[in-house]
N, C-alpha and C positions, 0 to 999 in steps of 0.2 A: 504494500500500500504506500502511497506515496504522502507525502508532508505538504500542509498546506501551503503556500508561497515558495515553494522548493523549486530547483530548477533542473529541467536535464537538455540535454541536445534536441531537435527537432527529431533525431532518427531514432531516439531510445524510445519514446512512447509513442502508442498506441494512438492518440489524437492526433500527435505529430504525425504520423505515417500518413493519415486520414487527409490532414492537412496538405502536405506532399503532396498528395496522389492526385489531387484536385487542382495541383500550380500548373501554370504555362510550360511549356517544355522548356521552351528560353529559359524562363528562369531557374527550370531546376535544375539545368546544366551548369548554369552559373551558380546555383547557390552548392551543387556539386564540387565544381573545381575550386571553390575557395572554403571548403569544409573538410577535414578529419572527420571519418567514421570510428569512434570510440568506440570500442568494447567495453560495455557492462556488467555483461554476464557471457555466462558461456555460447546459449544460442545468438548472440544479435548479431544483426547482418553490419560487415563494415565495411563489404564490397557496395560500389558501385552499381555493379553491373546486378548482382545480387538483391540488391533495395529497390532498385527499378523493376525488375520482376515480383518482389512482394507489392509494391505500388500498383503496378498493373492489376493484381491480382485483390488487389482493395476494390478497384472501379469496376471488374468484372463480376465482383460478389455484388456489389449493391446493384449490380444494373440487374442480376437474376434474380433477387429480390420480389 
């Protein structure tokens, strides 16, 4: 459970991702190449190419929904 006012990366949580998956490609290329993918824990994704596939796969669930 997370801490009220606490802060993490855009890619470590679950909103965040949500958030991602819905930005312009522009920008999340950019916000890409000027970001570190930090590891949390043992499953989080810190690849690239990796996050972009779990992102995709956020907009394909709510679209079958």
């Amino acid at each position: 459970m997370s801490k009220v006012g606490s802060r993490l990366p855009t890619h470590a949580t679950g909103l965040g991702k949500v958030s991602l998956a819905y930005v312009d490609q522009e920008e999340l290329d950019e916000w890409l190449d000027g970001v570190t993918l930090e590891r949390f824990t043992e499953n989080m994704v810190v690849d690239s190419a990796e996050l972009r596939g779990a992102l995709a796969r956020i907009v394909l669930t709510r679209r079958l929904l």
